[in-house]
SERO-4910 file (N, C-alpha, C, O; in steps of 0.05 Angstrom, whole numbers):
BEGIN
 pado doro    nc1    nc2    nc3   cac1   cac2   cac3    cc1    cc2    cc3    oc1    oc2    oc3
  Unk    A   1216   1154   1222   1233   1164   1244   1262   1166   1235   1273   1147   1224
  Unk    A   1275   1192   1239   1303   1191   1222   1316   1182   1247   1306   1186   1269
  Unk    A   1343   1169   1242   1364   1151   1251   1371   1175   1263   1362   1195   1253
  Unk    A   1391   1179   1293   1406   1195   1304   1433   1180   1303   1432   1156   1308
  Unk    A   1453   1189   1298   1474   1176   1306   1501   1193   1317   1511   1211   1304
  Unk    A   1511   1186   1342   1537   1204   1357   1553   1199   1336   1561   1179   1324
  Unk    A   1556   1236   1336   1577   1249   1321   1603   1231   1329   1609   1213   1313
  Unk    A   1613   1233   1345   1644   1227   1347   1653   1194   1349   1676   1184   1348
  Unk    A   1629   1181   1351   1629   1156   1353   1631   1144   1316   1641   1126   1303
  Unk    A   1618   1162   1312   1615   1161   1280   1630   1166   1259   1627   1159   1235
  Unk    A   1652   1182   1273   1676   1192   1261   1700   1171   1265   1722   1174   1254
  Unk    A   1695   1151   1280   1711   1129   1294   1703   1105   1278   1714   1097   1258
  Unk    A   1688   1098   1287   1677   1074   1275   1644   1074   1264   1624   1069   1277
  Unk    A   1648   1083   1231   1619   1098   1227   1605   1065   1229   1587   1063   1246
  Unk    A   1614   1041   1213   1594   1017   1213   1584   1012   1244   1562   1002   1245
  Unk    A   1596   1017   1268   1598   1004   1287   1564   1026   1297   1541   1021   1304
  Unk    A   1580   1049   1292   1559   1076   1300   1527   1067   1288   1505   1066   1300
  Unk    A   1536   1061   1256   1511   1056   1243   1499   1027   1258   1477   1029   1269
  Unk    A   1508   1010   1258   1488    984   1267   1480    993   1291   1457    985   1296
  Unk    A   1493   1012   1317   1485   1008   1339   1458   1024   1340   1440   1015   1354
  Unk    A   1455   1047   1323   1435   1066   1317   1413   1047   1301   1391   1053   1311
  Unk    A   1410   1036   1289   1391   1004   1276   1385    993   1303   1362    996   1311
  Unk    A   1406    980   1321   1393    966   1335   1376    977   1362   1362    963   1376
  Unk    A   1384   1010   1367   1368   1018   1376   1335   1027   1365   1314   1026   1377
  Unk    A   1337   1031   1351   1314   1029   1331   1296   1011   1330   1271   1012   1332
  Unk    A   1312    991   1327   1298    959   1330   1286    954   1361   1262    947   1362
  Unk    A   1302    957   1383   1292    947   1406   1270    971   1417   1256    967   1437
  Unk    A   1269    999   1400   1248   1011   1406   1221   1004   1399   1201   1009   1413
  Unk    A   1221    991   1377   1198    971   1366   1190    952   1376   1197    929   1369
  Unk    A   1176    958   1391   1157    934   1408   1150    909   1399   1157    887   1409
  Unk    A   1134    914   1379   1123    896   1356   1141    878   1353   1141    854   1355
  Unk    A   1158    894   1347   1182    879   1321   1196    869   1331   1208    850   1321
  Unk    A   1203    879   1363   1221    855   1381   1210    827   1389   1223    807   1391
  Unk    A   1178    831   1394   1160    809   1399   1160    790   1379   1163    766   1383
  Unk    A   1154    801   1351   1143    783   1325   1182    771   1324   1186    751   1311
  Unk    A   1195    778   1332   1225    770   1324   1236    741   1344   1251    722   1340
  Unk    A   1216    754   1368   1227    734   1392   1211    709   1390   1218    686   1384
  Unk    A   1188    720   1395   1162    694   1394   1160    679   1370   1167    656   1368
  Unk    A   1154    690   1356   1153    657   1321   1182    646   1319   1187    622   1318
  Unk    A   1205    669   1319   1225    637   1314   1229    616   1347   1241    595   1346
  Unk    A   1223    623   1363   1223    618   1391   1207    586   1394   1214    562   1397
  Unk    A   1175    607   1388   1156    592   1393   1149    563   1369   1150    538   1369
  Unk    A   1142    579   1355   1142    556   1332   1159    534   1332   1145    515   1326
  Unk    A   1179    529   1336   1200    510   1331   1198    491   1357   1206    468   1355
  Unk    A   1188    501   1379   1195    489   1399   1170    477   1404   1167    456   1417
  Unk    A   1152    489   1393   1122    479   1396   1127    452   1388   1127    432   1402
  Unk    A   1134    454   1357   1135    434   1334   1145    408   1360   1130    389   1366
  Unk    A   1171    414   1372   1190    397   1372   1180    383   1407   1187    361   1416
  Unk    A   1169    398   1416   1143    384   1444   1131    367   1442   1132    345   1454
  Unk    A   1112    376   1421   1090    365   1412   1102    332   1401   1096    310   1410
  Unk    A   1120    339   1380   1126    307   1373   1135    293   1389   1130    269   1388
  Unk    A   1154    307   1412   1165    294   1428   1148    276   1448   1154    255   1458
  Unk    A   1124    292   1451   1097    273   1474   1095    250   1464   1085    235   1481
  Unk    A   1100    232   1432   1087    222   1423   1117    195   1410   1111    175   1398
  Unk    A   1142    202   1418   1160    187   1415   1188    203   1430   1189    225   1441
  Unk    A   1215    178   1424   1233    189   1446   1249    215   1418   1246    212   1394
  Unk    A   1259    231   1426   1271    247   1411   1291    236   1392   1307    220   1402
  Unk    A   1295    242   1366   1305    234   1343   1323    256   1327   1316    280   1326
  Unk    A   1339    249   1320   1352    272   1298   1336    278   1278   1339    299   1266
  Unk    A   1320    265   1275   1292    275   1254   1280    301   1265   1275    320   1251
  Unk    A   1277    301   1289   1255    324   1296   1278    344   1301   1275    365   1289
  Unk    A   1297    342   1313   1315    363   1313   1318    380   1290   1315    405   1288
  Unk    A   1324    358   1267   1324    375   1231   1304    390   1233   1308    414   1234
  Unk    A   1278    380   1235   1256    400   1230   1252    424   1240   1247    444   1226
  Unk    A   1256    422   1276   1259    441   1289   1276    460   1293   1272    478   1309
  Unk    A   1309    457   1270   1320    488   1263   1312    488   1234   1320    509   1222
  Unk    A   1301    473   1223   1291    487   1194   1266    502   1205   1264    525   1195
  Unk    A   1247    497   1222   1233    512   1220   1240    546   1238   1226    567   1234
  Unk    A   1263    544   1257   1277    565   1260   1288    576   1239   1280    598   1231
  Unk    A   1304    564   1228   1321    579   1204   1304    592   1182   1313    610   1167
  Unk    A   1275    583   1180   1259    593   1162   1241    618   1170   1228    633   1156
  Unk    A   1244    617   1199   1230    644   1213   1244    660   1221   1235    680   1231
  Unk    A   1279    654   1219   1293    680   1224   1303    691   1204   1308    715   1209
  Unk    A   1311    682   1174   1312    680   1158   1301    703   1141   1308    726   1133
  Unk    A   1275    683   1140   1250    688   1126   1231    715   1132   1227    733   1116
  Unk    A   1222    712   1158   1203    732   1171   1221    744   1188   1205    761   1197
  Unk    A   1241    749   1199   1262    775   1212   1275    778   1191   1261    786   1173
  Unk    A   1299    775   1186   1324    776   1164   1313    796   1142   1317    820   1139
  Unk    A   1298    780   1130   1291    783   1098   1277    806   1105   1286    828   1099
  Unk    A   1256    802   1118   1228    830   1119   1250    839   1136   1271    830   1127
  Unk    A   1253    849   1150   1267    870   1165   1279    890   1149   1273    913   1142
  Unk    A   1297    875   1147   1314    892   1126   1307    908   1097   1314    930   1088
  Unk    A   1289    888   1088   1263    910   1063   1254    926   1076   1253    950   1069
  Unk    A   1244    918   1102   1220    949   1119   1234    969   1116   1230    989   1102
  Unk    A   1256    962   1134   1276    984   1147   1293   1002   1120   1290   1026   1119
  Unk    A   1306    990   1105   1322   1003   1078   1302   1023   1059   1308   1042   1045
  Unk    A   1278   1011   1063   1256   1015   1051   1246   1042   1058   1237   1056   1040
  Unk    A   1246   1052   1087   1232   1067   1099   1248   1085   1098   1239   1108   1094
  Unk    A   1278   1080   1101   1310   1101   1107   1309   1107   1082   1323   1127   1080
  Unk    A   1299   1102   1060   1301   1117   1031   1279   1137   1033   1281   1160   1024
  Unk    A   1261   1127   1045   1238   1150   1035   1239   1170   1050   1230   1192   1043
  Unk    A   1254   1163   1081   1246   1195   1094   1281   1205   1081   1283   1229   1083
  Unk    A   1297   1196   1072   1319   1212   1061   1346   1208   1073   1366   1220   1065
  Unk    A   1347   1185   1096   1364   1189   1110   1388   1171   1098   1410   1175   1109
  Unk    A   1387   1151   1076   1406   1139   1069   1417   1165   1046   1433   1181   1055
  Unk    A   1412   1167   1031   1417   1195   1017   1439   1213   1039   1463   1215   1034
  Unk    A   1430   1222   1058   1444   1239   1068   1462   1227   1091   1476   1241   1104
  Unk    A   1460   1203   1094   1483   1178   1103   1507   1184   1084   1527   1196   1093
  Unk    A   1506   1175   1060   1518   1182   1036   1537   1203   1032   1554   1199   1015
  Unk    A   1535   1227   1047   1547   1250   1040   1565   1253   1069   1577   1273   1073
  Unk    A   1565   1226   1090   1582   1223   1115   1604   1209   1113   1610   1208   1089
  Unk    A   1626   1194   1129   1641   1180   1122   1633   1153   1121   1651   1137   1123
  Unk    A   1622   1149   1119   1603   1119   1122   1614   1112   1091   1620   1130   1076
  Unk    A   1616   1087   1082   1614   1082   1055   1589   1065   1053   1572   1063   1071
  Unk    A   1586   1050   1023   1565   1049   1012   1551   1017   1028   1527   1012   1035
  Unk    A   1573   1001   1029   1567    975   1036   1568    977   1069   1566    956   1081
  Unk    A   1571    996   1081   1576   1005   1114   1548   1010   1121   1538   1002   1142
  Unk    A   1531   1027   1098   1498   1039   1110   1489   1011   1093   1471   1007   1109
  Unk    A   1487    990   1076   1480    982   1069   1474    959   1094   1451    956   1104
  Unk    A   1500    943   1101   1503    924   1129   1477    936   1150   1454    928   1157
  Unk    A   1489    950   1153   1472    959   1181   1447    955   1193   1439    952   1217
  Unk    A   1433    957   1166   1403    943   1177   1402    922   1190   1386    916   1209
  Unk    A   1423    904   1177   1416    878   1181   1421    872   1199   1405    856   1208
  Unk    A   1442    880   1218   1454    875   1242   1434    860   1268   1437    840   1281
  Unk    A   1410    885   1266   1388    870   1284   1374    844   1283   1368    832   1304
  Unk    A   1368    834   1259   1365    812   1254   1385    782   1253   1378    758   1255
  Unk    A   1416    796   1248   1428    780   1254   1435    764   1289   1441    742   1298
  Unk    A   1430    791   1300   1430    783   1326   1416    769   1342   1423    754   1360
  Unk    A   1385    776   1331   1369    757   1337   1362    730   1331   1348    712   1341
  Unk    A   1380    736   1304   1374    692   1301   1394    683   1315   1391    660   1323
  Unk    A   1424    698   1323   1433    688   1344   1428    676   1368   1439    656   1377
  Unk    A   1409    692   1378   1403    693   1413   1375    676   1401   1375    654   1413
  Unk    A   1358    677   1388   1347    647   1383   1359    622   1370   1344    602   1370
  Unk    A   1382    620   1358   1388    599   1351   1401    587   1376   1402    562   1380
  Unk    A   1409    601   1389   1421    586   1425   1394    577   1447   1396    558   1463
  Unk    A   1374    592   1444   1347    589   1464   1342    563   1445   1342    545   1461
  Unk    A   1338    554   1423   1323    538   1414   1345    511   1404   1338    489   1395
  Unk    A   1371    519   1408   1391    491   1407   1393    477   1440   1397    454   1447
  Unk    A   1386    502   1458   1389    491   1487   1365    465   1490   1365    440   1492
  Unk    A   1351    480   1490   1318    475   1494   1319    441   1483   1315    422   1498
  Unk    A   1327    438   1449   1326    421   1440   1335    394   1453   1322    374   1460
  Unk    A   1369    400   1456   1385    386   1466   1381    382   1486   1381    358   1488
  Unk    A   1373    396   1517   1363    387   1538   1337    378   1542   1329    371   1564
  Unk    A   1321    379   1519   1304    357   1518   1307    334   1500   1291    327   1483
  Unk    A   1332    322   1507   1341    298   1493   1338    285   1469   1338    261   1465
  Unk    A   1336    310   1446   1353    311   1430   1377    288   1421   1396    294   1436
  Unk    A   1385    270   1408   1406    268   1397   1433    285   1385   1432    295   1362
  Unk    A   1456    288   1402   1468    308   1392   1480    306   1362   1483    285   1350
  Unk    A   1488    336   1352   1486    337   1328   1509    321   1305   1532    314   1313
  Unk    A   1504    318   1291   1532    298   1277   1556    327   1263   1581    325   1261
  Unk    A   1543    349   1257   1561    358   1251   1556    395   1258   1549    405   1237
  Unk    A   1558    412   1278   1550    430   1284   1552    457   1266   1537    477   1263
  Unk    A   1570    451   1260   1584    467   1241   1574    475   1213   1575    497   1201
  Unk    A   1565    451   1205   1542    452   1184   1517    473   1191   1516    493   1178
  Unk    A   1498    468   1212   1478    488   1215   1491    515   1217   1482    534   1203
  Unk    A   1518    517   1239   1513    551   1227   1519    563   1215   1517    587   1215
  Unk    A   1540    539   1188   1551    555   1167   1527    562   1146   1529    578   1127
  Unk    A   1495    543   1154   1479    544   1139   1464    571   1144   1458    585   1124
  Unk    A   1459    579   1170   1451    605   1183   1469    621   1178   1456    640   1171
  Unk    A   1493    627   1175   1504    655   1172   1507    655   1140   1506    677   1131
  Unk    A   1509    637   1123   1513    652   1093   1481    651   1085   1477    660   1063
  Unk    A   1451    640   1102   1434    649   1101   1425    681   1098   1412    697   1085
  Unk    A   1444    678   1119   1434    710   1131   1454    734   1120   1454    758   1126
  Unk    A   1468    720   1103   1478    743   1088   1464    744   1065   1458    765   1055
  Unk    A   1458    721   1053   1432    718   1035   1417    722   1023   1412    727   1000
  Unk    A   1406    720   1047   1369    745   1049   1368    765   1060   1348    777   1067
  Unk    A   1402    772   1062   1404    806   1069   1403    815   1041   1387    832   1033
  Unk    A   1424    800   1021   1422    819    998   1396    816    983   1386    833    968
  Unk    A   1384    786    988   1362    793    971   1341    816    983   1325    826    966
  Unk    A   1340    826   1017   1321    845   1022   1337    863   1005   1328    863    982
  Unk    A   1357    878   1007   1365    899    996   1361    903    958   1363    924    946
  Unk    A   1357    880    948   1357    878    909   1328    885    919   1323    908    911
  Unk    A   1302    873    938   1283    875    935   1268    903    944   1244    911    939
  Unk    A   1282    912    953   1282    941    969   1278    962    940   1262    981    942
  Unk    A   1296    956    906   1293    973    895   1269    977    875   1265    995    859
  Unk    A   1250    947    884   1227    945    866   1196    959    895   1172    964    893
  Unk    A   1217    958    917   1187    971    937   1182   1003    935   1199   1019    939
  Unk    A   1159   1008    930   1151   1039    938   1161   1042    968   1182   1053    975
  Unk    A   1141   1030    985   1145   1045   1015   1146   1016   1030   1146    992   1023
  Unk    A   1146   1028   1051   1146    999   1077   1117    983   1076   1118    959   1083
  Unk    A   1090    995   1069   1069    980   1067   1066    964   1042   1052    944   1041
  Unk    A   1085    975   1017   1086    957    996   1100    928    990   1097    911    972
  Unk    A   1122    931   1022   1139    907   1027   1123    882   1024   1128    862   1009
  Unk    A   1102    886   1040   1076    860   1042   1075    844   1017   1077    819   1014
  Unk    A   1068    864    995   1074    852    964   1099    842    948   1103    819    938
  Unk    A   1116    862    949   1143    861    938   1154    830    949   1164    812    935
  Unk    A   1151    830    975   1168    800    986   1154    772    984   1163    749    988
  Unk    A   1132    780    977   1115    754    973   1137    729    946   1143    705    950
  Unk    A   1143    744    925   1159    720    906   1182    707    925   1185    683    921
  Unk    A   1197    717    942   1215    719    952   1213    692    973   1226    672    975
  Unk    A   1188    704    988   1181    681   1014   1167    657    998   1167    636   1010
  Unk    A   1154    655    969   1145    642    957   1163    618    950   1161    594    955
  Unk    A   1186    635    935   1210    606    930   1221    603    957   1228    579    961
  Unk    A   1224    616    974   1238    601   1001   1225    580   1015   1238    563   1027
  Unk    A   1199    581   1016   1178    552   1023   1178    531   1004   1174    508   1012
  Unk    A   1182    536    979   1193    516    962   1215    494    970   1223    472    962
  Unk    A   1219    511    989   1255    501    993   1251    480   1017   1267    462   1022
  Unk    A   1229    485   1028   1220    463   1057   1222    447   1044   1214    444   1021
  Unk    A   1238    425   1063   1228    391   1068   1200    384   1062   1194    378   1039
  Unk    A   1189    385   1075   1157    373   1072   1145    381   1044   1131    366   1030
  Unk    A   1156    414   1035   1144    416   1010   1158    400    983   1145    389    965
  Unk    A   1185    401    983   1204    387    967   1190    360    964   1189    349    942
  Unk    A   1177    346    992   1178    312    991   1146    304    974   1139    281    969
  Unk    A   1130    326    967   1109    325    961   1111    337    927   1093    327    914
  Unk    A   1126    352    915   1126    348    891   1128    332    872   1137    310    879
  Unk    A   1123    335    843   1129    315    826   1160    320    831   1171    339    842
  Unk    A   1175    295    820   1207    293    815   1216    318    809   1227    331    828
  Unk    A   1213    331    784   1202    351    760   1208    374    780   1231    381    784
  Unk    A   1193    383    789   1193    401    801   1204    407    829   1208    430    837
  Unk    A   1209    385    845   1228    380    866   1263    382    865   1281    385    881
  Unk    A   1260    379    828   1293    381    830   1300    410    824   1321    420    831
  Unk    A   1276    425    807   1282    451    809   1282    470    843   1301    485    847
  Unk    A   1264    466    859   1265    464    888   1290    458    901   1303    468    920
  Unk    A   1293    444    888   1327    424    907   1345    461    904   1356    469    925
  Unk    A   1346    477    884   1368    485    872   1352    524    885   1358    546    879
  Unk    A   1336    516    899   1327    555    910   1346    553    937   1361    534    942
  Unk    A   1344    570    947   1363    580    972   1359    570    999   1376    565   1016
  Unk    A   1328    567   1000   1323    549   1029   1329    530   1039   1335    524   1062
  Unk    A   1328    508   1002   1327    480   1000   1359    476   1006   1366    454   1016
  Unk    A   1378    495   1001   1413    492   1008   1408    494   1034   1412    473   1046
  Unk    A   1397    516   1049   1393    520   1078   1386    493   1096   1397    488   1117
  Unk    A   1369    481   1086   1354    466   1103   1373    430   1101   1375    412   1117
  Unk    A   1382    435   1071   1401    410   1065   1427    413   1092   1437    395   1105
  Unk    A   1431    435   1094   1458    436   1105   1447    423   1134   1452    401   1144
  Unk    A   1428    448   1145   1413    435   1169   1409    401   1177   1412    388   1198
  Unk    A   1402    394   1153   1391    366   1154   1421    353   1163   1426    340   1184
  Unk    A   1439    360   1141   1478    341   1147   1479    347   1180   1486    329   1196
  Unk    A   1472    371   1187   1493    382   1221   1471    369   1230   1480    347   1225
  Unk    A   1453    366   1237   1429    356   1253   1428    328   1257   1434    319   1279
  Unk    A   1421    315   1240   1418    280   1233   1440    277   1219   1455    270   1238
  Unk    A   1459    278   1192   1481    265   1186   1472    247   1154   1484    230   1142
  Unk    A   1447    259   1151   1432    249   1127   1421    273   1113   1413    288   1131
  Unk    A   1417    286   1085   1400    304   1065   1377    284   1071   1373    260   1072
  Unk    A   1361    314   1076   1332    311   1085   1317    287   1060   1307    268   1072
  Unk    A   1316    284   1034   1303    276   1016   1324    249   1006   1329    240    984
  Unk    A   1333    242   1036   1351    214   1019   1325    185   1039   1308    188   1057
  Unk    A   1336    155   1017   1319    143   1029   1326    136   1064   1344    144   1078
  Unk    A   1306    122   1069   1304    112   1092   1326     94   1098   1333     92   1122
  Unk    A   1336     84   1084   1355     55   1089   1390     78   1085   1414     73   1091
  Unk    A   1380     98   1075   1410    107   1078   1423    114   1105   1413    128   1122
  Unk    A   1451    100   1107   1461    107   1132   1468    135   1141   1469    156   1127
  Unk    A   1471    132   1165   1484    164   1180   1507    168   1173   1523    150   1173
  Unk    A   1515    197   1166   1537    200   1154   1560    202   1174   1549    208   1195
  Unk    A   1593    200   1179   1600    207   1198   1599    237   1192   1581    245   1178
  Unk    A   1624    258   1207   1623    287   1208   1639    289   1180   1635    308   1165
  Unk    A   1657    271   1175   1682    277   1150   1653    269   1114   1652    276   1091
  Unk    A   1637    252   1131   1623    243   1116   1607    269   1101   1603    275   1077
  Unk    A   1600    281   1130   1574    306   1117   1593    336   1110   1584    356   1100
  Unk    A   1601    335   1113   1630    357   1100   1633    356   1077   1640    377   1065
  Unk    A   1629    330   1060   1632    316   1039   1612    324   1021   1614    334    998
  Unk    A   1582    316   1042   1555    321   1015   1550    352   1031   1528    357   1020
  Unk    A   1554    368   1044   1561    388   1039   1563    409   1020   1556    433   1020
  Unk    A   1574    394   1002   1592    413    976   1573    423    957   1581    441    942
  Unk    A   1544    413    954   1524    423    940   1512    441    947   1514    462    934
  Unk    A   1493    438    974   1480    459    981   1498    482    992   1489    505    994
  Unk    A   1516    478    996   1541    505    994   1547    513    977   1546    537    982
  Unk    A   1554    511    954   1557    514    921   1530    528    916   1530    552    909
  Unk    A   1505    512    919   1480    528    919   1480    556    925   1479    576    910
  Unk    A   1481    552    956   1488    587    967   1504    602    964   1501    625    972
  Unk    A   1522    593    954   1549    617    949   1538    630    916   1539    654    908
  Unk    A   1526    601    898   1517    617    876   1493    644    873   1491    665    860
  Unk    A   1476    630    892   1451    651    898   1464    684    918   1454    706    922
  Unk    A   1485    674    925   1508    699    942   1504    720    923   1490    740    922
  Unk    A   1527    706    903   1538    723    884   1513    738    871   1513    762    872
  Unk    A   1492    724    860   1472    729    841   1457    758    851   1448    777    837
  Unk    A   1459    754    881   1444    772    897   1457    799    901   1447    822    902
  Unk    A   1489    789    903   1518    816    902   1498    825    884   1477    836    891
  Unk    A   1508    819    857   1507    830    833   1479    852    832   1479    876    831
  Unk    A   1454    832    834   1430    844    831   1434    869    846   1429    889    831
  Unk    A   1442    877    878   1445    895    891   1472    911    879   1477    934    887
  Unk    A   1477    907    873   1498    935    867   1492    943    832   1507    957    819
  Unk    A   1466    929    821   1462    938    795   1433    960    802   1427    982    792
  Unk    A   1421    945    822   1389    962    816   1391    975    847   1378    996    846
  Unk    A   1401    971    873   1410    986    895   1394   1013    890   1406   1023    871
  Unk    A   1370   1033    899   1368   1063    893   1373   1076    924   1359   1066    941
  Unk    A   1388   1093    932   1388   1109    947   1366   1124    961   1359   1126    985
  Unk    A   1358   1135    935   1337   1156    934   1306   1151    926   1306   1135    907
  Unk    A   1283   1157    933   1263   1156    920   1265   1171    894   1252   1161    875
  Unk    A   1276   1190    889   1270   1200    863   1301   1190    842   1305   1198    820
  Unk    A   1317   1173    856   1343   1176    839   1336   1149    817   1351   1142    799
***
């Protein structure tokens, strides 16, 4: 389906023109508004019920319950979205002839993403309410989770877009993103706590495992994979250990710039 976008709105503010034309796109997709709303929605909250029937709420289950958000908006909106979508706008032609508008290169590039950013918004608020008014422990450092969510989500925007130049079409996404979602489960808690050492510290150092570290500081006030006897950090505390899994993401940032503005194709045939 090719993109429409108002002429004169476009002549004004083409990024503004371009995301709004994405997000109409997006909310015409039935599917895609449902699979966007329901798994990061549902899943997390399930998780975080369920344990809750069974003890009083803990900063433990909170961690879990935006990692397992952050990994489904991330992961399954963010990332796939933006492969589908960039994916599909090459083949019927319309980023190509985007190209020859006033739009610049990193203006049609953004735009996809826009929809997905929005929606881990409007679920990261449904699923911090939820949490917190079901008594929850509040967080030690807030700031931490969504500095962990927004340089996420710039993230696994560029990695959809580097991965966009190895997909044929939108049905090939299914394949192409699999390495992708492969190291990002790496990066879970639960999977990290079950490897050898060996291989847990390579884990420590993929993009999720920064994600979910950060999560862990703003949530509880402890890195997910520290012992039991270690104390809660204050807020100046977790600002402090911080500095890794941020360092992490800013390096996987750059890696991802780069990759995208080396292999980036416009065109199916360019």
């Amino acid at each position: 389906m090719t993109t429409t976008l108002p002429a004169n709105g476009f002549r004004r503010r083409p990024l503004a023109a371009l995301a709004n034309a994405e997000w109409l796109q997006f909310r015409r997709n039935k599917t895609l508004v449902y699979m966007a709303t329901l798994n990061p929605i549902a899943v997390p909250l399930v998780t975080f019920f369920v344990l809750r029937r069974n003890a009083e709420p803990t900063a433990a289950m909170a961690t879990l319950t935006f990692e397992l958000l952050a990994l489904m908006v991330l992961v399954f909106v963010q990332y796939y979205s933006v492969l589908s979508m960039v994916t599909t706008r090459r083949g019927e032609g319309v980023l190509k002839r985007l190209r020859t508008g006033e739009a610049t290169d990193w203006q049609i590039q953004v735009a996809p993403a826009v929809p997905g950013a929005v929606m881990t918004l409007l679920c990261t608020v449904v699923v911090a309410i939820a949490v917190y008014a079901g008594g929850a422990p509040a967080p030690v450092n807030p700031l931490a989770i969504v500095v962990a969510l927004v340089l996420g989500t710039v993230l696994f925007t560029l990695l959809a877009l580097a991965t966009s130049a190895y997909t044929k079409n939108a049905e090939a996404a299914q394949i192409t993103s699999l390495p992708v979602m492969i190291v990002a489960m790496l990066g879970m808690t639960s999977i990290r706590s079950i490897l050898p050492d060996r291989m847990a510290d390579l884990a420590d150092l993929t993009p999720f495992a920064a994600v979910a570290d950060l999560i862990s500081l703003g949530a509880a006030g402890t890195l997910p994979m520290a012992a039991e006897s270690d104390a809660t950090l204050t807020f100046a505390g977790t600002v402090t250990e911080s500095g890794r899994p941020f360092a992490t993401l800013a390096v996987w940032t750059v890696l991802a710039l780069v990759l995208t503005r080396r292999s980036f194709r416009w065109d199916d045939r360019g």
